[in-house]
Each structure stands twice: as structure tokens, then as C-alpha cells.
C-alpha positions in Angstrom: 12.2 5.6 -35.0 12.7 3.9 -31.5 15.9 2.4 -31.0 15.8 -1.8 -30.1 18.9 -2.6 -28.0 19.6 -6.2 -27.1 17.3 -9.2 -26.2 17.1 -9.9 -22.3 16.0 -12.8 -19.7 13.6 -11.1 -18.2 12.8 -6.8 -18.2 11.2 -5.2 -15.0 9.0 -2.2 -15.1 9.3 0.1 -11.8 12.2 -0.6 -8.9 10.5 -0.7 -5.9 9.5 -3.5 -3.1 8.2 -5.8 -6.1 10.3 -4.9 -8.5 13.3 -5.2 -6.1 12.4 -8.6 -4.4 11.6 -10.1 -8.0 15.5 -8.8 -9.2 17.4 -10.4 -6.5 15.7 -13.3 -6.4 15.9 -14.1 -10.6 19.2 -12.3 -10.6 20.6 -14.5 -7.5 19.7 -18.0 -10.1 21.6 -16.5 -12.9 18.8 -14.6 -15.0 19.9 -11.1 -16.7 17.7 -8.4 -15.6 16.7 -4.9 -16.8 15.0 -2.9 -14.2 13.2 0.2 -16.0 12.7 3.5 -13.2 11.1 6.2 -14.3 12.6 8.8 -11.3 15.8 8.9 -10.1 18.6 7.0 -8.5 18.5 7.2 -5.2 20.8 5.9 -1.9 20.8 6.7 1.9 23.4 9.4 1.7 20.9 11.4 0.1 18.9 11.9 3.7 21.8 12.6 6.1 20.4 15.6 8.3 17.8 16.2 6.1 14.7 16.5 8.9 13.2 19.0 6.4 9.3 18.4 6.6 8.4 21.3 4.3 10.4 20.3 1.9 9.8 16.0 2.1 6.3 16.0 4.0 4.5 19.8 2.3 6.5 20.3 -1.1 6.1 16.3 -1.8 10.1 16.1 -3.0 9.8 12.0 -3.5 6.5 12.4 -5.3 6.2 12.4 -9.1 5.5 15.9 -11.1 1.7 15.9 -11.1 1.9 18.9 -13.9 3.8 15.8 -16.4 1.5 13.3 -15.3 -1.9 12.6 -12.7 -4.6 10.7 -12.3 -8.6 12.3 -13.0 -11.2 11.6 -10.4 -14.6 11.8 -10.5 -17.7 10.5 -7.8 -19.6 8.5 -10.5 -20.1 7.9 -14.8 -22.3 10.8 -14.9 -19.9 13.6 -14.3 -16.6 14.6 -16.0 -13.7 13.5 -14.5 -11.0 16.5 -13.6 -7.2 16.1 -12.9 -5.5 16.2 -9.6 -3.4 19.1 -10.1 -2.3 19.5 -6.1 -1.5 16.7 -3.8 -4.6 15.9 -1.2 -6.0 12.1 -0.5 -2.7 10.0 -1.8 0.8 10.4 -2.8 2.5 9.1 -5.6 6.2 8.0 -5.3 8.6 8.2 -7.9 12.0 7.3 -8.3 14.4 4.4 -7.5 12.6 2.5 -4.6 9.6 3.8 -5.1 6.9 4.3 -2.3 9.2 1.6 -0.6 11.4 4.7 1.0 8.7 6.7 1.9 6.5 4.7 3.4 5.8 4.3 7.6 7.2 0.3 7.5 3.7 -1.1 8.8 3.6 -4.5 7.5 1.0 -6.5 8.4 0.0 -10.1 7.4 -3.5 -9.9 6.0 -6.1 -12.2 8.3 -7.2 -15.6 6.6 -10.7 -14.1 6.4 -9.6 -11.6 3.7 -8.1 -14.1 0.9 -11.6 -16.1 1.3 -14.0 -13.4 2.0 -17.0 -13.6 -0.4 -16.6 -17.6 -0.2 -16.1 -17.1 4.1 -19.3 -14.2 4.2 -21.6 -16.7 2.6 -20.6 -19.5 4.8 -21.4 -17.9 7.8 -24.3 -15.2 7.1 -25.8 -16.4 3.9 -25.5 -14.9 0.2 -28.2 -12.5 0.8 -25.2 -10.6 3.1 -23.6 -9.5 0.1 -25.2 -6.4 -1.8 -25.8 -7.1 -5.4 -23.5 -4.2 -6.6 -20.9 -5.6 -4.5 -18.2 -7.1 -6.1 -16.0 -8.6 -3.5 -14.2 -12.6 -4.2 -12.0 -15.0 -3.7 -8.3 -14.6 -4.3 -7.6 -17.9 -5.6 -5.2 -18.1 -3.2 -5.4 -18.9 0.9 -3.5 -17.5 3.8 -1.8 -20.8 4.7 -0.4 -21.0 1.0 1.1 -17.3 0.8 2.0 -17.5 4.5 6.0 -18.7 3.0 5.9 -16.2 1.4 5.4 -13.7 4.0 7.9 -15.3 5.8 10.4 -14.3 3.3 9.8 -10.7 3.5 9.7 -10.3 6.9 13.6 -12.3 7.3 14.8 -9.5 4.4 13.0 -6.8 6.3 13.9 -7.8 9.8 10.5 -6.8 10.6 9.9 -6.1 14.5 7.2 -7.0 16.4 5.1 -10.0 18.2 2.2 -12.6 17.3 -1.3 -11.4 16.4 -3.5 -13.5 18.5 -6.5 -13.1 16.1 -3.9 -13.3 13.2 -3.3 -16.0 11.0 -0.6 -19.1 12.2 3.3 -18.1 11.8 5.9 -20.7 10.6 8.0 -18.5 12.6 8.6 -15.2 14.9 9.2 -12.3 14.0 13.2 -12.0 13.2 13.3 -9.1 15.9 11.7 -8.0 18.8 9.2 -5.3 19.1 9.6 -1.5 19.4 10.0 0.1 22.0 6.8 0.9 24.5 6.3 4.3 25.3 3.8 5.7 28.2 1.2 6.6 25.7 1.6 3.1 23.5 1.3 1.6 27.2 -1.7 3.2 28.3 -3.6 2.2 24.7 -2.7 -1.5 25.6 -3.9 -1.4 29.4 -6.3 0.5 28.6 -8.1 -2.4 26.1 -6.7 -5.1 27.8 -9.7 -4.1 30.9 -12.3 -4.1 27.6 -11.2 -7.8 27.3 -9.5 -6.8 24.0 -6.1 -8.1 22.3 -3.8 -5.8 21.9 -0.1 -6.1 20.4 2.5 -4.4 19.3 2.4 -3.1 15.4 4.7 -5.1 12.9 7.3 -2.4 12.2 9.8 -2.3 9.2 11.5 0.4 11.7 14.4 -1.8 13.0 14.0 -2.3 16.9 17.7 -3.7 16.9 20.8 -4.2 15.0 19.9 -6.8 11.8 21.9 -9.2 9.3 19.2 -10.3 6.6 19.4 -13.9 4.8 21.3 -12.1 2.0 24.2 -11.3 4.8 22.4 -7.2 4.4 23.1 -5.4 7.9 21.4 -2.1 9.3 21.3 -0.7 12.5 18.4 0.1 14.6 15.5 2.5 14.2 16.4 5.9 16.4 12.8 7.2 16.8 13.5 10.4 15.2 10.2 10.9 14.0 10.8 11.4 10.6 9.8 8.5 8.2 6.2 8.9 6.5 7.5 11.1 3.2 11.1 10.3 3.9 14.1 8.4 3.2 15.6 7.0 6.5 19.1 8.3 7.2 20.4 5.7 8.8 19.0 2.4 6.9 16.7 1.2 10.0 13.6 1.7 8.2 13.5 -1.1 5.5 13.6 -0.3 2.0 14.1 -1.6 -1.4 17.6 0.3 -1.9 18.8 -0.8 1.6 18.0 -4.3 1.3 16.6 -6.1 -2.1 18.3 -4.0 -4.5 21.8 -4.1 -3.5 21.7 -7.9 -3.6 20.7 -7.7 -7.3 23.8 -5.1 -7.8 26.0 -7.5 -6.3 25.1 -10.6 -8.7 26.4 -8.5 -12.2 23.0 -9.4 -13.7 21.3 -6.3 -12.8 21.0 -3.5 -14.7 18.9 -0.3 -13.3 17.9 2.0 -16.0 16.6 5.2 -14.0 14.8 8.1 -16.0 13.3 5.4 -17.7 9.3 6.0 -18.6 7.7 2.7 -19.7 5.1 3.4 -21.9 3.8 0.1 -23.7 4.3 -3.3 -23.5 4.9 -5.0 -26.6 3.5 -7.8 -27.4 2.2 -10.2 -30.5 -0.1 -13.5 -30.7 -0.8 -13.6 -27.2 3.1 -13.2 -25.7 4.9 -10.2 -25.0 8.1 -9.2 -27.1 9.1 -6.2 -24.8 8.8 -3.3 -24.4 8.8 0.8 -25.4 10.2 3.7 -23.1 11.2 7.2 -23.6 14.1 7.8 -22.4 13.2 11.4 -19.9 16.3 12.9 -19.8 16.8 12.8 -23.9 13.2 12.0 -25.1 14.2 8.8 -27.3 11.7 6.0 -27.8 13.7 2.8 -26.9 12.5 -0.7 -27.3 13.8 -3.2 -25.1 13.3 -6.9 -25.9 12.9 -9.4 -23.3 11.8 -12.9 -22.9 9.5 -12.1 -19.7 7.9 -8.8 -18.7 7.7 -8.0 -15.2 5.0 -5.0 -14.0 5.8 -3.7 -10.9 4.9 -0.1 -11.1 2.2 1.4 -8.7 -1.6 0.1 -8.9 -2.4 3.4 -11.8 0.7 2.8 -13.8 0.1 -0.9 -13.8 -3.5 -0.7 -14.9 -3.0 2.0 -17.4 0.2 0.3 -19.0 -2.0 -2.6 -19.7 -4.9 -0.7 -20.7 -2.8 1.8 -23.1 -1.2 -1.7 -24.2 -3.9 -3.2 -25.0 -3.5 -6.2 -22.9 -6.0 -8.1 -21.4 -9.6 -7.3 -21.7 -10.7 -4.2 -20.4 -13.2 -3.9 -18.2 -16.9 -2.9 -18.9 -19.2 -1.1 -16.0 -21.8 -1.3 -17.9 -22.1 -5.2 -18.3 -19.6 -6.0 -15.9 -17.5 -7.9 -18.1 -13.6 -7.7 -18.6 -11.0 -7.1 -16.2 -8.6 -4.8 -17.0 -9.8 -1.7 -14.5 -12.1 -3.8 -12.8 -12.3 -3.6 -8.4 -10.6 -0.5 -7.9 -11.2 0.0 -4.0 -9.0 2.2 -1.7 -9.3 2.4 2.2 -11.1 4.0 5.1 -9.5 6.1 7.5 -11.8 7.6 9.0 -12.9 5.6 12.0 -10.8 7.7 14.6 -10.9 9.2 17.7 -8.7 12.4 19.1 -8.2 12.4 22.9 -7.6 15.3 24.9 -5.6 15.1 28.4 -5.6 18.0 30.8 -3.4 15.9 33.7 -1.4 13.7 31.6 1.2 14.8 29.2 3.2 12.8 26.2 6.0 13.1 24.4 4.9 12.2 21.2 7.8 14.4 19.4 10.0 11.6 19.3 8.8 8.0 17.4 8.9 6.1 14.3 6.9 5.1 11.1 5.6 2.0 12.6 5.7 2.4 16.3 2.0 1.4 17.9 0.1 -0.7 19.5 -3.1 -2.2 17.7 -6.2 -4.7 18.0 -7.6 -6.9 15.3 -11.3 -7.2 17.7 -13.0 -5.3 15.0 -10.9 -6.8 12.0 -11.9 -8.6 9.4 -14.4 -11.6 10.7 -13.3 -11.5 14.2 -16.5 -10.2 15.4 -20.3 -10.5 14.7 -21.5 -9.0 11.5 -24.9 -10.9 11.8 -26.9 -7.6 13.1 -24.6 -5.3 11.0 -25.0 -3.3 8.3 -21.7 -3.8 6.4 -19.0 -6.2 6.3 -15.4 -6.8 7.5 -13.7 -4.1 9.6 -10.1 -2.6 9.8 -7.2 -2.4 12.4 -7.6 0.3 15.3 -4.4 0.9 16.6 -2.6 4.5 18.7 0.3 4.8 16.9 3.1 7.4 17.8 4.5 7.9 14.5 6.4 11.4 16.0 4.1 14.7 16.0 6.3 16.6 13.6 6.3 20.4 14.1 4.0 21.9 11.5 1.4 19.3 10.3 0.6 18.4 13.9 -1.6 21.3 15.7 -4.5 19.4 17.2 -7.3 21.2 19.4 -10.4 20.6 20.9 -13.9 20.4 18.6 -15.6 24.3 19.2 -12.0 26.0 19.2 -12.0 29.0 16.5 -9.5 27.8 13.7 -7.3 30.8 14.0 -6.7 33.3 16.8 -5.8 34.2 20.0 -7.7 30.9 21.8 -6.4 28.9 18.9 -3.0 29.6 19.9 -3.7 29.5 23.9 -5.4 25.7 23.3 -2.3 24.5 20.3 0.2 25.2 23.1 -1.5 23.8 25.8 -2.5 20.8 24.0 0.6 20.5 22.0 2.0 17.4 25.0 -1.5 16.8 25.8 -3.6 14.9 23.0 -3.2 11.4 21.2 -5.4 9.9 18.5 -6.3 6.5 18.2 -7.0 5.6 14.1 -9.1 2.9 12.9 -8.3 1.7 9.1 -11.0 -0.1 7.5 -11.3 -2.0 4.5 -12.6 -1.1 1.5 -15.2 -3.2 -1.1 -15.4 -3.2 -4.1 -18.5 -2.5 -6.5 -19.2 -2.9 -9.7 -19.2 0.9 -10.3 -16.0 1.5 -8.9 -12.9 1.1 -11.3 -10.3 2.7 -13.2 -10.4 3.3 -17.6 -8.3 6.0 -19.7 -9.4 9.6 -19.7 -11.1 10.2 -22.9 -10.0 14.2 -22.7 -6.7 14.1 -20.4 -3.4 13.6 -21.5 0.4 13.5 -19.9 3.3 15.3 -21.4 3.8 12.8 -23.7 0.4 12.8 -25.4 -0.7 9.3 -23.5 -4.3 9.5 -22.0 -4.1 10.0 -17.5 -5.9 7.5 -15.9 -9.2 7.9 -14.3 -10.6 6.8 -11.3 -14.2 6.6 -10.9 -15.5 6.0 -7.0 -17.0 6.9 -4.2 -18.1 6.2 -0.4 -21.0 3.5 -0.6 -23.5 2.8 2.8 -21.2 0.2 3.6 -18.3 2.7 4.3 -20.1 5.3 6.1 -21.7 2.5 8.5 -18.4 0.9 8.7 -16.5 4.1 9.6 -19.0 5.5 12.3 -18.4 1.8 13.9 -14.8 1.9 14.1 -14.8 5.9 14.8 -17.6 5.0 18.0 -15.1 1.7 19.2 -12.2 4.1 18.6 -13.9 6.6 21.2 -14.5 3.9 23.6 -11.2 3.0 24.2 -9.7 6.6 24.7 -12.8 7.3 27.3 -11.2 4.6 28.8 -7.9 5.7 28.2 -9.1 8.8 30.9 -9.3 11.6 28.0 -11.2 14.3 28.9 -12.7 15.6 25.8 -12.8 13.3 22.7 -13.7 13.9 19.5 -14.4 11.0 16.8 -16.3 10.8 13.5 -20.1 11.1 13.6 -21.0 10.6 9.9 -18.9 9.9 6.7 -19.4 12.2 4.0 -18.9 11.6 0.2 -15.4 10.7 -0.9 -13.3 14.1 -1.8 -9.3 13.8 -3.1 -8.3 16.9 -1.5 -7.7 15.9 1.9 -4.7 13.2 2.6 -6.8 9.6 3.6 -4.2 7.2 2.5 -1.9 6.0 -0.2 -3.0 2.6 0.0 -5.4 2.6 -3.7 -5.8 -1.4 -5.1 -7.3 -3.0 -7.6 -7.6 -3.1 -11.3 -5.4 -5.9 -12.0 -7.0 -8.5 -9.8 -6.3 -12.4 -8.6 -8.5 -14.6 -9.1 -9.3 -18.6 -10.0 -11.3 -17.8 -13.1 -10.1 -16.1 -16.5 -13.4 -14.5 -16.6 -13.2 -12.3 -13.5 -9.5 -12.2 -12.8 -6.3 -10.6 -14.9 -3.9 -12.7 -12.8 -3.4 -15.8 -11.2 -1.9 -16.8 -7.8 1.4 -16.5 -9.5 0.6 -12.9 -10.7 0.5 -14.2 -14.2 -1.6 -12.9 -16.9 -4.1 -15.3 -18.1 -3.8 -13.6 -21.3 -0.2 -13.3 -21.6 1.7 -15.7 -20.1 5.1 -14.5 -20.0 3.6 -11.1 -18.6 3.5 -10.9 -14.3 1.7 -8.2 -12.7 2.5 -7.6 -9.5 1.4 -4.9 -6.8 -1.9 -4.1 -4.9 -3.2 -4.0 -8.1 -3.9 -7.6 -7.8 -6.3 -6.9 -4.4 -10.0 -7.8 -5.7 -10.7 -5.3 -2.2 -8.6 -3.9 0.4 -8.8 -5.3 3.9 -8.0 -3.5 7.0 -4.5 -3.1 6.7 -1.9 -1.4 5.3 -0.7 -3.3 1.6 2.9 -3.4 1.8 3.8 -6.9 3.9 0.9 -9.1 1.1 2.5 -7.2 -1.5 6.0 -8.3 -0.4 4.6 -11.8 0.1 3.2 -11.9 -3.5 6.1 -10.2 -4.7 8.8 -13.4 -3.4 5.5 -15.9 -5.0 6.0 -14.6 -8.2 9.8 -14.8 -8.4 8.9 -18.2 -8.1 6.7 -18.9 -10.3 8.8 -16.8 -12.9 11.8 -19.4 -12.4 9.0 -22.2 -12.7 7.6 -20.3 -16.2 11.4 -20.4 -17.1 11.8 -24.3 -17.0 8.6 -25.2 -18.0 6.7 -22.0 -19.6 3.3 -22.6 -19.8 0.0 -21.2 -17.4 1.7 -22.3 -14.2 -2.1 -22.6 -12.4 
């Protein structure tokens, strides 16, 4: 029998950027807060000298145990899904933080176009625009009303960087300057400055000087050692939850982490949640914690499969399109790049951070002319020098033999000689993509792995051979001598690393009927339940997630404090 321990305010499922922000901020006006971790504790000391990237960036040490718990995938309903027993197109984070430590720190505002898209597409290009299977909407929320709220995060963060000028308007600068710019970062920006294009440089969570946040938090400046994609940054310059959020929760006495903590239902009766049920990892006790509110701030498959082994909310039918719960899982593509190879110029491109780049919004979002097109929106393209660690970086010419003596001849000459430009693009969402319980598939503690059913549509592969061919544009121009970029975009295949950024399941909306959450990332059918995360993305846009997760992450702290006073649907 599970053990029930003491009522309190407010119980938080998952301590990372959500989780983190929403704790300091309800802990800071005097609510008592349980923050429920599933991994481990974790703090900066743990990464002093520890540039190992076979152990961090190969062996996956911040990623959860895929043989206790994964995700199934399969290309469409008519074939049997099959577990992800090996690491390829994402990474899954796990412990305190989340994939808050080991993450680049590129945190970009989405464009006003991409909170208003299906409303925005009509306007301009008609209904008929939008493929039938195509399940793209409105957030119920605009730029101008979240764009507080990203405010907030970047002051925490100290993000660095400078105005997008195809971005949406800024209350205020960025609270540091940008990165550094190195010769190769330069050349990108001269380079589409002559193609009459608008270049700036990337919004970095890598500190570009010495910071004191809001919350009086201090860290020093980034170091460009190259090491922060799959690790924790030694010296606290890369932002992350347990550098800056979590410690201001500590320091109130309200919060109380609980790490090895597996949350595995929410509790709920007549239409309110009570609390909920974990196990306990390191003992294997069921423990129920009661709570007034329930905040879910795990990653987009935990949040969606919590609900969905919860039974909360309505789950969400392919078939009929009806129901929510699942519904709009889209992901990103990364495809659209270009590889340039240099036989007079060299680079150093050993040394660099997450988010050092320079990066155009020409082919983002609505910026451009989708008239004659054969898909919408578009993605970021950006040169990024994020430091070309020693054994995952060995790039070479198209034609060179994958192993042998040239191999080697052409991986040392090349090694100071190459740079790739990437273009991310977004992804849409379709009425056949989404995410359900595996009928067969279980974790180690007998609860059903969720399953994610999708694949590349028309609009993907046309999307991606645009960005890849603008991509290859600007390094011809860039005065590479040999470049390769993507011709054609082949079906969608988890074994090859594209890009932790998955969304979905759990989306905003205006309307109960084709939405799990409000703008306040409250559940229609709960309403002392927030859901917070990507999850709420009805599609991805061109960007990386983390900066409108941030932003929707202050929003809901303040609508929790408004549901506090007044309780209630708060839209």
C-alpha cells in the first residue's frame, strides 16, 4: 500500500527549465513546493575537467536508461511499433535540470508568424494553402502577449546576443552583448550581407560576459571550450536551471527537491487533481503526494504519457480526429544543410561554444514568398561554430571512400578546412502524426512506453531540399570549393541524431475541442492541473524550443498565483 505523506501548495513533476522557473517564482510569493526528479541531483562541481566526449557525447551519461524505459516508433498505423533500444535521432535527459544542462543555450524568440500561422497562411494565400491532412492552428496566444514573458527569461539567463531584424518587437535588449565573432562566423555574415540578406548574431545562453541576474544570481563568462551540447558547463556560463532558477527556490525554505522520484500518475477525482503517485527508484515504494495544484513539467513523452496513463483529458483519436491528449506530435527538420570545403582558407573551429553563430531569418517563417511553393513556413539557416570536438567531427568530401588510406589523407587535410552551414526547419503537423500508449511495450515498472507514430510528409522533403539549396548558395559564396548539401529527403529513420527538439501532444489552443491547454498552460479538463513544455506546440517552427518554453514557463507561474486567488478557468 502507497504511503500518503502531507498535503502541499502546489507539487511539480520534473526539475528542469519549467519546472525550475515555475518554483522560484511560486516559492519567491510564499507557496510550499515539492519538486518530484526522477534522476539525480546534480551541481556544477560535478563537470570540473571533465571534457570527456566518449563518456557525455557517445556513452550518453546525462541521458535516461533506455533498457528501464523508451519510447516505440513506427512510420505509420499499419506497422508495429518497435523500441528504441540505442540512442540515434534524439536524446532524452534525465536528472536534476533536465535537458536544461545539456543543451547548446540557443534561445530564440519564435517569429509572430508562428503563434498565428493557420489564421496568418489563410490571410495571405487562401485556405486552399493548407493540405487537408494538415493540422496546423492558432495558439491562442500572440507574440506581442508572450513577448513579457520572454523578457523574463532572457534577464535570468543573461542571454547574449543582438536584434533580429525580421524578428518580432523587443521591450528591451538583450541583457548582454553578443559572442564573440570569429573569422569563419565573419565570413558567413559578409558573405549574405552581398546576397542582400540579414544576418545576426545567434541568441546565446553561453554568457559573452560576466552576469548578475534579477535574482542577484552571478556567473562568469562563456570560455569557448567547445564542450556544451551533452554537457554540463564547468564554469556556470552556460545557463541552466541548477545555476540559476533552482537555487533561488533553495534559498526561499519552500522548496523541496525530491530526486530519484518517478512520477507515475496523477491523481485526480471529479474533474480536480488530488496528487499524485511515485515510486520511490532507489527503494521501490509507491508514495502518494497530495497537493493542491499539479504542475507537469517533464519532457514532451513523459508529459503526454502521464496524462494518457492518468487518464486525464481526452485522448486523442486518428481515426476521427477527435480528442487531444497525443494529438500534433511534430518534431523538426534538420536537414537543409550544406558542408563547405576550403583548400586556401583554414579555421579553427576547435575552440567555440553551444550557441556561438551567426544566422538569417530570410527563409523563416513568413518572411518570404510561399505563393509559388510547395510547402509552408521555413526554418533558421545559420554557420554555427559550436567547437569540432575530436571524435564525432571527421568531415570529407562527397566520393571519398569511408575508410582507408584516402580517407585518412582527406580527414587530415580537411580537418582546419571545412564548415557547414545548417538550416532548421519547422515541422507541421498532421492528423496522422501523434503519440498513444504501446499496446505490447512496457517499462520496468509494468507501465505501457509511449509511441510515436510519424513520418516525413511532401511538405518536409520540399521544405528541406529549399533550405539545403539556399544553404549551398551562401557557402558558394562563402568561396568553398567543393560543397555538398542535401538533394532529396528520405523517409524519417530514429537511428541517426536529427534533433532533440520533439513537440506536441499536449497542445494550446482557444477551443476545448482541439486544445488540452490554455494560454496559461491550464488543462481545460482539470483546472488545477498546468502542463507545461513543448508539449504545448500545436507544430514546431524553425527554431530551437527552449527560449518559448522559458517564456511559457514564467506565463504559467502567473497564472498559477492568479488560479490561487481566484481558482477558476483563468481564460
Amino acid at each position: 500500500m502507497a504511503k500518503t505523506l502531507p498535503k502541499t501548495d502546489v507539487v511539480i513533476i520534473g526539475v528542469g527549465w519549467s519546472g525550475g522557473i515555475i518554483a522560484a517564482e511560486l516559492t519567491k510569493a510564499g507557496l510550499n513546493v515539492v519538486g518530484l526528479e526522477r534522476g539525480k541531483d546534480r551541481k556544477t562541481e560535478d563537470y570540473f575537467m571533465v571534457h570527456d566526449e566518449l563518456r557525455y557525447a557517445l556513452r550518453y551519461e546525462m541521458m535516461q536508461d533506455l533498457s528501464k524505459e523508451t519510447i516505440t516508433f513506427r512510420s505509420n498505423e499499419k506497422i508495429r511499433a518497435l523500441p528504441m533500444r540505442s540512442y540515434g535521432s534524439f536524446l532524452l535527459g534525465d536528472g536534476l535540470g533536465g535537458s536544461g544542462v545539456h543543451w547548446n543555450g540557443q534561445t530564440y524568440r519564435f517569429l509572430p508568424y508562428d503563434f498565428e500561422m493557420r489564421s496568418k497562411t489563410i490571410e495571405r494565400y487562401g485556405k486552399a494553402k493548407i493540405p487537408a491532412e494538415m493540422t496546423i492552428q492558432d495558439w491562442g496566444i500572440t507574440y506581442d502577449e508572450l513577448e513579457p514573458y520572454y523578457d523574463k527569461f532572457e534577464m535570468m539567463a543573461g542571454i547574449s546576443g543582438e536584434p533580429n531584424p525580421l524578428g518580432g518587437a523587443r521591450s528591451n535588449p538583450y541583457p548582454t552583448p553578443p559572442m564573440k565573432k570569429s573569422p569563419a562566423l565573419q565570413l558567413f555574415a559578409d558573405a549574405t550581407k552581398k546576397m542582400n540578406l540579414n544576418p545576426y548574431m545567434m541568441p546565446s545562453a553561453n554568457l559573452s560576459d560576466n552576469y548578475t541576474n534579477p535574482d542577484g544570481i552571478s556567473r562568469a563568462a562563456c570560455q569557448y571550450c567547445g564542450y556544451c551540447e551533452r554537457f554540463g558547463c564547468e564554469y556556470g556560463a552556460k545557463a541552466d536551471p541548477v545555476v540559476t532558477v533552482i537555487p533561488v527556490a533553495n534559498k526561499t525554505g519552500k522548496f523541496q527537491i525530491r530526486t530519484h522520484s518517478n512520477v507515475r500518475r496523477i491523481l485526480h477525482k471529479s474533474g480536480k487533481a488530488t496528487g499524485v503517485m511515485y515510486t520511490d527508484v532507489t527503494t521501490g515504494e509507491e508514495i502518494v503526494q497530495p497537493a493542491d495544484i499539479v504542475v507537469v513539467t517533464s519532457y514532451v513523452f513523459n508529459n503526454v504519457r502521464l496524462l494518457l496513463m492518468s487518464e486525464l483529458g481526452k485522448r486523442y483519436d486518428p481515426a476521427t480526429g477527435k480528442g487531444v491528449i497525443g494529438k500534433n506530435y511534430a518534431y523538426q527538420v534538420i536537414k537543409g544543410s550544406a558542408a563547405g570545403f576550403f583548400e586556401k582558407q583554414q579555421f579553427n573551429t576547435y575552440s567555440g561554444a553551444g550557441s556561438l553563430g551567426v544566422s538569417i531569418d530570410d527563409y523563416n517563417g513568413d518572411n518570404f514568398d510561399h505563393s509559388d511553393l510547395k510547402f509552408l513556413h521555413g526554418g533558421v539557416i545559420a554557420l554555427s561554430q559550436t567547437g569540432a570536438r575530436p571524435i564525432q567531427n571527421n568531415a570529407v568530401p562527397s566520393g571519398t571512400p569511408t575508410w582507408g588510406k584516402e580517407f585518412k589523407a582527406k580527414s587530415l587535410h580537411y580537418a582546419y578546412r571545412t564548415l557547414g552551414i545548417g538550416g532548421q526547419g519547422a515541422s507541421m503537423s498532421y492528423k496522422h502524426h501523434f503519440l498513444d500508449l504501446d499496446p505490447t511495450y512496457k517499462d520496468a515498472y509494468g507501465d505501457p512506453l509511449m509511441r510515436i507514430t510519424f513520418d516525413f510528409e511532401d511538405q518536409d522533403r520540399e521544405l528541406a531540399k529549399y533550405l539545403a539549396e539556399r544553404s549551398s548558395d551562401i557557402m558558394k559564396e562563402m568561396g568553398a570549393d567543393h560543397v555538398d548539401y542535401l538533394k532529396d529527403l528520405g523517409p524519417y529513420e530514429i537511428m541517426t541524431y536529427q534533433s532533440t527538439h520533439n513537440t506536441g501532444g499536449v497542445i494550446m489552443g482557444a477551443d476545448p475541442a482541439t486544445s488540452a491547454v490554455n494560454n496559461y498552460s491550464q488543462m481545460w479538463d482539470a483546472d488545477n492541473v498546468f502542463v507545461v513544455g513543448a508539449s504545448s506546440f500545436p507544430q514546431n517552427a524553425g527554431y530551437n524550443p527552449t527560449g518559448t518554453v522559458g517564456a511559457l514557463a514564467y506565463r504559467t507561474a502567473e497564472g498559477i498565483l492568479k488560479y490561487r486567488e481566484k481558482g477558476g478557468t483563468l481564460v
